[in-house]
C-alpha positions as protocol buffer text, in pm:
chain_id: "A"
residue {
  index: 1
  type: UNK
  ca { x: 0 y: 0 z: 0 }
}
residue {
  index: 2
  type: UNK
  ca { x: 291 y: 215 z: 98 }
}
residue {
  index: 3
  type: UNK
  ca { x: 450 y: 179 z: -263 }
}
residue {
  index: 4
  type: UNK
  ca { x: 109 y: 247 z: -449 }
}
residue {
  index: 5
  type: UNK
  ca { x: 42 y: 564 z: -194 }
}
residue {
  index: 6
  type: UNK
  ca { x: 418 y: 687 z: -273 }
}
residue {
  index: 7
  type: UNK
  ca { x: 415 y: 667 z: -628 }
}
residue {
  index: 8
  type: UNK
  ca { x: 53 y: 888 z: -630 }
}
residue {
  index: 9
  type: UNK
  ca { x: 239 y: 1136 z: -475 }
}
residue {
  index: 10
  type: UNK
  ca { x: 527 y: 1115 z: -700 }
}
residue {
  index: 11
  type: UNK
  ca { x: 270 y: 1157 z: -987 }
}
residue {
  index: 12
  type: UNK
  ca { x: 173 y: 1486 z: -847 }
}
residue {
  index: 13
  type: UNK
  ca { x: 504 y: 1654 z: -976 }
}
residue {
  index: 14
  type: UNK
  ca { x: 574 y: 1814 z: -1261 }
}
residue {
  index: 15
  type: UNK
  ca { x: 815 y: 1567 z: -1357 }
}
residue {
  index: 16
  type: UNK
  ca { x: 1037 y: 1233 z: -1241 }
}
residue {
  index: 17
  type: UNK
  ca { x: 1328 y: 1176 z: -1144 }
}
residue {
  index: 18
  type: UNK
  ca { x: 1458 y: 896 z: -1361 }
}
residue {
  index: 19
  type: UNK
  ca { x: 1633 y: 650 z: -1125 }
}
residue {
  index: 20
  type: UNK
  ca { x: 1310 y: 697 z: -854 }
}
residue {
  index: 21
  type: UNK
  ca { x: 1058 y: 652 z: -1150 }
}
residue {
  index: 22
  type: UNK
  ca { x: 1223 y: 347 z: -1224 }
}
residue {
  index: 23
  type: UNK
  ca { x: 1237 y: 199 z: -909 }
}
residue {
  index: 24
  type: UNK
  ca { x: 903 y: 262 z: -851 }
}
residue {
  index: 25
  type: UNK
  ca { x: 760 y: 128 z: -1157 }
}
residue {
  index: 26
  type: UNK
  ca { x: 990 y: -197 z: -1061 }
}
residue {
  index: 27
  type: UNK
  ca { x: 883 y: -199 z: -694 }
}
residue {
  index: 28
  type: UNK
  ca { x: 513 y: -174 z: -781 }
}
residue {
  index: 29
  type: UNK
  ca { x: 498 y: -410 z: -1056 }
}
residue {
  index: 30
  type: UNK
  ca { x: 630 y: -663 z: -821 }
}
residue {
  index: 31
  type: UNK
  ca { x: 413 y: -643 z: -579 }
}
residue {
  index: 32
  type: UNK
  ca { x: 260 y: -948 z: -521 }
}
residue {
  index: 33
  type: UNK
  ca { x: -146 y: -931 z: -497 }
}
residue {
  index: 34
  type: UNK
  ca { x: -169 y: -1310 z: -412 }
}
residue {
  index: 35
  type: UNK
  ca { x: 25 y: -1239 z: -77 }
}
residue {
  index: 36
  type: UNK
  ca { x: -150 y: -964 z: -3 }
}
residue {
  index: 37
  type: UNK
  ca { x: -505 y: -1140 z: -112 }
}
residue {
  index: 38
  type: UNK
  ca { x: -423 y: -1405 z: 111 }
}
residue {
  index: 39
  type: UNK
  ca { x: -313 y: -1227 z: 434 }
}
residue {
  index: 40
  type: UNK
  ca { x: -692 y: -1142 z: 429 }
}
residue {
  index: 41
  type: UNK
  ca { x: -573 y: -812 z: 602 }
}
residue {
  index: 42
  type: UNK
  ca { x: -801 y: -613 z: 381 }
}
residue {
  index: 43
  type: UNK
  ca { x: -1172 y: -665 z: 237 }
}
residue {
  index: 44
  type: UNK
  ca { x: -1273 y: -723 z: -96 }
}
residue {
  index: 45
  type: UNK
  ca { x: -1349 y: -377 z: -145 }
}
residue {
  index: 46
  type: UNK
  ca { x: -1029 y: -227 z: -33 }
}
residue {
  index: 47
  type: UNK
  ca { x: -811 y: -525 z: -218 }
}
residue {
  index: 48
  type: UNK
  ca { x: -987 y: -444 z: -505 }
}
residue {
  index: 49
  type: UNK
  ca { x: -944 y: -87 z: -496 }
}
residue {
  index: 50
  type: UNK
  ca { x: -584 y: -124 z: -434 }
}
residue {
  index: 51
  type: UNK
  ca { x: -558 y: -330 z: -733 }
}
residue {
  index: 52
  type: UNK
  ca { x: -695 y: -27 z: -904 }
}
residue {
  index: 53
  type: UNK
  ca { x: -542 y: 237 z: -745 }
}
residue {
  index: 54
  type: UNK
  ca { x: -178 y: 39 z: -875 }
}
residue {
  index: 55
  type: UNK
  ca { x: -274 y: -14 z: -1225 }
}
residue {
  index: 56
  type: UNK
  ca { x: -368 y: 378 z: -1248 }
}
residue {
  index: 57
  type: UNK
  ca { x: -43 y: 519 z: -1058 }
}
residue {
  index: 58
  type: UNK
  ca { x: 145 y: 252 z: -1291 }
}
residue {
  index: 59
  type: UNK
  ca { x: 6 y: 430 z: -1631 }
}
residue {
  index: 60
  type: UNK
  ca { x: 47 y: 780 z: -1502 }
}
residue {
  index: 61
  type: UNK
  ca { x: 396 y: 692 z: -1423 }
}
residue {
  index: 62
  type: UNK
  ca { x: 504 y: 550 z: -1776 }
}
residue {
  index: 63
  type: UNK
  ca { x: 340 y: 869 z: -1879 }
}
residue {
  index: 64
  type: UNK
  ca { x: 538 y: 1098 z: -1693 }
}
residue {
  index: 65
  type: UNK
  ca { x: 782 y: 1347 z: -1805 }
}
residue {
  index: 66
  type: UNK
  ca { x: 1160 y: 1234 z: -1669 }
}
residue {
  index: 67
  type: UNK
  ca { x: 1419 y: 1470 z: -1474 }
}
residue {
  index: 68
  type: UNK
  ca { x: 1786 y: 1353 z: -1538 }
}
residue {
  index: 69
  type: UNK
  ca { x: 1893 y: 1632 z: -1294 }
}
residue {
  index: 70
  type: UNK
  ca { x: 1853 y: 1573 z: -919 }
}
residue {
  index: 71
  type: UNK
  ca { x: 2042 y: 1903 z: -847 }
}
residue {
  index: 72
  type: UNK
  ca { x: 1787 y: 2157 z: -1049 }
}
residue {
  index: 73
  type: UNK
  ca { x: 1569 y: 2357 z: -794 }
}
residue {
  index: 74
  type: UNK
  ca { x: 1289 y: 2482 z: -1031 }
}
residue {
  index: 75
  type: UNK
  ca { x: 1145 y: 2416 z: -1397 }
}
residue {
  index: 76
  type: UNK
  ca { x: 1135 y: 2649 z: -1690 }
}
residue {
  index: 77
  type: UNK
  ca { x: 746 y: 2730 z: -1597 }
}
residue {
  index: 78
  type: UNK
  ca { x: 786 y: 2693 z: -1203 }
}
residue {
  index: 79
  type: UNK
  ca { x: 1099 y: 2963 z: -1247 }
}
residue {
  index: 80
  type: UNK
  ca { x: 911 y: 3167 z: -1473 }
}
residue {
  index: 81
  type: UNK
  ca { x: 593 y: 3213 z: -1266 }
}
residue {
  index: 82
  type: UNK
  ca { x: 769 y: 3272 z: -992 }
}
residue {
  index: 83
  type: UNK
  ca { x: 1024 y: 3552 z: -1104 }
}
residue {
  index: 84
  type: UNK
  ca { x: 663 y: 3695 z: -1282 }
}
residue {
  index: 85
  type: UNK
  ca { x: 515 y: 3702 z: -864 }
}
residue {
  index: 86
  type: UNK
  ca { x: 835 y: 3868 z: -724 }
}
residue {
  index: 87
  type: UNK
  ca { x: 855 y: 4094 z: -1029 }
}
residue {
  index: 88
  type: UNK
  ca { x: 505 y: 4231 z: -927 }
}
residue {
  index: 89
  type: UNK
  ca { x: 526 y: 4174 z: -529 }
}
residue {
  index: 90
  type: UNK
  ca { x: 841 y: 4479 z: -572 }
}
residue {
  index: 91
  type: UNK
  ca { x: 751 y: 4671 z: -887 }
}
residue {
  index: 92
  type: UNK
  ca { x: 587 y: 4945 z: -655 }
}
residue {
  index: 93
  type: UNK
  ca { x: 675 y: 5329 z: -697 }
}
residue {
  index: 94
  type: UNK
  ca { x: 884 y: 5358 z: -419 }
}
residue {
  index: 95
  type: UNK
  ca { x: 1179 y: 5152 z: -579 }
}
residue {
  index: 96
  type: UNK
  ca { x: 1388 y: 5242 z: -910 }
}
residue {
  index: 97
  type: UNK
  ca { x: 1465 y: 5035 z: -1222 }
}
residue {
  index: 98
  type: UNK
  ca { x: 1804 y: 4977 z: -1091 }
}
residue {
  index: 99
  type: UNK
  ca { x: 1657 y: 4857 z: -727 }
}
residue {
  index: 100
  type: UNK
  ca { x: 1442 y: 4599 z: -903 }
}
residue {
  index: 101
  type: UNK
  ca { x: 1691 y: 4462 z: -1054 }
}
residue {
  index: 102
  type: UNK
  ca { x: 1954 y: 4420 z: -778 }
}
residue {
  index: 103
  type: UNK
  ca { x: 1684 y: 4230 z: -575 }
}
residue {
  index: 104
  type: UNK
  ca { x: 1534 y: 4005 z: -886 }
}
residue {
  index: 105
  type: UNK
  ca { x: 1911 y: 3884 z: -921 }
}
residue {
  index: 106
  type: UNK
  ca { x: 1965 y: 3882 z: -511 }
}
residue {
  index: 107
  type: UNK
  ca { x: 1632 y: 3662 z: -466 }
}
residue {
  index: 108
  type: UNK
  ca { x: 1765 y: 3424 z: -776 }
}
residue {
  index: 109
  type: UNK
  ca { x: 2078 y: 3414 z: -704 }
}
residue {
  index: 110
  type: UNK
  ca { x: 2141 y: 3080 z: -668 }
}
residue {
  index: 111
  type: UNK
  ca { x: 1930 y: 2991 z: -945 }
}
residue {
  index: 112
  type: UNK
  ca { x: 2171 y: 3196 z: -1148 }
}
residue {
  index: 113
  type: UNK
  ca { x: 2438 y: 3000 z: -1064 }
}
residue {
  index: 114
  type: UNK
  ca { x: 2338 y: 2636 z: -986 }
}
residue {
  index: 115
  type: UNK
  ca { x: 2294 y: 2561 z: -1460 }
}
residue {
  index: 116
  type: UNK
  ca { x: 2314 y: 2838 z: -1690 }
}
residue {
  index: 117
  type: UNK
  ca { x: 1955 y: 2766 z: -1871 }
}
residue {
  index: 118
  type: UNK
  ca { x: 1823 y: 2856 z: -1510 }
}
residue {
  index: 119
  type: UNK
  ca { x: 2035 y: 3142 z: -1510 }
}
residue {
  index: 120
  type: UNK
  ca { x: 1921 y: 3301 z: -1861 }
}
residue {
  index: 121
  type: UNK
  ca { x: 1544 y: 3240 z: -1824 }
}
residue {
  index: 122
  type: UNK
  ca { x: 1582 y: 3472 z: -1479 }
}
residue {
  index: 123
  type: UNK
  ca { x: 1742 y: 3703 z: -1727 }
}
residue {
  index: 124
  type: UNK
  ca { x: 1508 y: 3641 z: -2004 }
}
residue {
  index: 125
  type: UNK
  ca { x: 1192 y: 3666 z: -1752 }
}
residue {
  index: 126
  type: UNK
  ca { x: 1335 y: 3966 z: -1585 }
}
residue {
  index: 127
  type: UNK
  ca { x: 1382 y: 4149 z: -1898 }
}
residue {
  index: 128
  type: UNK
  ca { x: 1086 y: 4106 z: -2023 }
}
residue {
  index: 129
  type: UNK
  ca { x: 940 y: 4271 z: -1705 }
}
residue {
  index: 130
  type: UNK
  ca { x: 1129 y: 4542 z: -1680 }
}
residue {
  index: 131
  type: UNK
  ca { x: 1052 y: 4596 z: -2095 }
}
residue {
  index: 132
  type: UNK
  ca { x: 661 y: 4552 z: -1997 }
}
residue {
  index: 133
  type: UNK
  ca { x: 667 y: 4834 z: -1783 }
}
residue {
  index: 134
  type: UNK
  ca { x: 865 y: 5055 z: -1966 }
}
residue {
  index: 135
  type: UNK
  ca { x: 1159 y: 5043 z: -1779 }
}
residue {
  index: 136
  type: UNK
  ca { x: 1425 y: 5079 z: -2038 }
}
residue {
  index: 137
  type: UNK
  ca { x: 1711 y: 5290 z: -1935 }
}
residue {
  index: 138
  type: UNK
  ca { x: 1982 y: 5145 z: -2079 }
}
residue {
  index: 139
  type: UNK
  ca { x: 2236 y: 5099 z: -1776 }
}
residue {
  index: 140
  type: UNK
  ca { x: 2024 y: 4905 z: -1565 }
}
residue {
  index: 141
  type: UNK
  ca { x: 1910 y: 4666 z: -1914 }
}
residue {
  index: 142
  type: UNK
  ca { x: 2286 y: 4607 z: -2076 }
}
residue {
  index: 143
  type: UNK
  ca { x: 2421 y: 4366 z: -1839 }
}
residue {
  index: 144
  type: UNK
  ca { x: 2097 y: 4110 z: -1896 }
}
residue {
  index: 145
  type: UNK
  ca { x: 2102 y: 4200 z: -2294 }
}
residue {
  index: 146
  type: UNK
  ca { x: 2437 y: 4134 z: -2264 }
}
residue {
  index: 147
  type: UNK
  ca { x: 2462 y: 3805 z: -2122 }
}
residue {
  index: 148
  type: UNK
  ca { x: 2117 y: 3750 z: -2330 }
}
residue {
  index: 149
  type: UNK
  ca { x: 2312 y: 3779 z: -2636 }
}
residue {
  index: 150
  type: UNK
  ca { x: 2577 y: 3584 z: -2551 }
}
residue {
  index: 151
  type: UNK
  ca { x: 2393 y: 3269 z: -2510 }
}
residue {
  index: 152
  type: UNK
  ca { x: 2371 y: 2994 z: -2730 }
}
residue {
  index: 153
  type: UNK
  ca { x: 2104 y: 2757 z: -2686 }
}
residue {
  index: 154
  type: UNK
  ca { x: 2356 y: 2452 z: -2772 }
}
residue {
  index: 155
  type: UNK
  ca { x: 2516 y: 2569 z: -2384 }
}
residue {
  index: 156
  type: UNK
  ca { x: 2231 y: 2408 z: -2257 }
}
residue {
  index: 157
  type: UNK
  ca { x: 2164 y: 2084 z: -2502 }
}
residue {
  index: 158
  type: UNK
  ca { x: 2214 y: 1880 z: -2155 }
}
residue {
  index: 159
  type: UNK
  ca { x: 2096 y: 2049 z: -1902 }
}
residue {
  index: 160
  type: UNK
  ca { x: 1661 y: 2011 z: -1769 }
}
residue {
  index: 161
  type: UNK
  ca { x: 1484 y: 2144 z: -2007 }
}
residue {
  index: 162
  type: UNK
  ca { x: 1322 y: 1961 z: -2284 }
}
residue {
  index: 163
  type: UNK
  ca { x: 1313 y: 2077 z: -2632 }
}
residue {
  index: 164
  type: UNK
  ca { x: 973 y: 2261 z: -2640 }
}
residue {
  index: 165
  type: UNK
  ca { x: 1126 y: 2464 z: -2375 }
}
residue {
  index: 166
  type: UNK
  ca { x: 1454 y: 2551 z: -2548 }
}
residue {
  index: 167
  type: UNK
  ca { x: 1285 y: 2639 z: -2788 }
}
residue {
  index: 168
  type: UNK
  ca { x: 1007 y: 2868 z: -2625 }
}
residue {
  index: 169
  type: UNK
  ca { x: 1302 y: 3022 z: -2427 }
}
residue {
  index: 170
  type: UNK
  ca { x: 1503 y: 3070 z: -2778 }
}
residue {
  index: 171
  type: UNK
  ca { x: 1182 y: 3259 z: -2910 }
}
residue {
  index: 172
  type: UNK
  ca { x: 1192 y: 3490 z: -2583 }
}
residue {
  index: 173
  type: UNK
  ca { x: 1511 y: 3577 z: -2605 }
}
residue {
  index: 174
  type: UNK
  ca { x: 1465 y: 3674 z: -2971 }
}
residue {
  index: 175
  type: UNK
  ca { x: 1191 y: 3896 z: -2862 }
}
residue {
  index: 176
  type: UNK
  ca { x: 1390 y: 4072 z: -2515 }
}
residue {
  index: 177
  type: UNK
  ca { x: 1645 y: 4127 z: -2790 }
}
residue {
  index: 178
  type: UNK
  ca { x: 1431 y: 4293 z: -3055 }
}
residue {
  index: 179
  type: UNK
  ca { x: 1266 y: 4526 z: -2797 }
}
residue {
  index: 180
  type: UNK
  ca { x: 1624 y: 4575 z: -2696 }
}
residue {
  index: 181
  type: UNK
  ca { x: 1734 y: 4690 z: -3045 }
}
residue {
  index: 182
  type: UNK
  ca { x: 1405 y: 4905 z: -3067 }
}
residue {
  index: 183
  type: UNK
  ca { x: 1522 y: 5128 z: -2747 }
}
residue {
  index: 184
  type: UNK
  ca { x: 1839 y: 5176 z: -2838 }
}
């Protein structure tokens, strides 16, 4: 019961870890229902809703996305919506462009420096913020275009994100950088 109750919890999440989703696919597909049948600890009804309850959590788990990267903190959306809610939580009137900025890359710090695809789509996110409302004075924006234009998307071919997101991020960037161009 544990193992079936685990792995419904593990299909919560955005994505798997590889080695875990593994192990439990393995550990629940060997679980045997003839022991468990016969220690007549549970009634019909709850045996059979076990039974059910395993061969669900055993599809959604084949159909889950994999993570090959135990050490990454956040994914592409997760990091994105939640620059987009600190973003708004500071942009008040009583701060400057240049204020914003130094506490976007203070509060993502270490997302900035734990892989670099985490690192540019704080840039990319936090440019196009600052671009949205208007904030476009052109010290506070070169370092990110900078390091935006920099990048090369083939940095990151093995890192966490999958291709759709490369690819949306790519497409982003583009844009920061055409706005960019437009200001200056």
């Amino acid at each position: 019961m544990i193992s079936v109750i685990i792995a419904e919890i593990l299909v919560s999440h955005v994505r798997i870890l590889h080695t875990f989703k593994d192990y439990m696919m393995e550990t629940i597909s060997e679980l045997n229902f003839k022991l468990i049948e016969q220690e007549n600890k549970l009634s019909s009804d709850q045996f059979n809703e076990l039974i059910s309850r395993k061969d669900k959590v055993l599809k959604q788990l084949d159909n889950k996305p994999l993570d090959y990267y135990p050490r990454v903190c956040w994914y592409y959306e997760e990091l994105t919506d939640e620059l987009n809610k600190f973003f708004d939580q500071i942009n008040t009137d009583s701060i400057n462009e240049e204020e914003i900025i130094a506490r976007v890359l203070n509060r993502f710090e270490r997302d900035c420096k734990n892989t670099l695809s985490e690192k540019i789509i704080v840039y990319t996110t936090l440019a196009e913020n600052l671009l949205k409302f208007g904030y476009t004075r052109k010290e506070g924006l070169y370092r990110i275009k900078e390091e935006l234009q920099l990048f090369n998307v083939e940095d990151i071919r093995d890192e966490q994100l999958i291709e759709e997101e490369r690819r949306d991020l790519v497409v982003r960037i583009d844009n920061v950088l055409e706005q960019f161009n437009n200001i200056s």
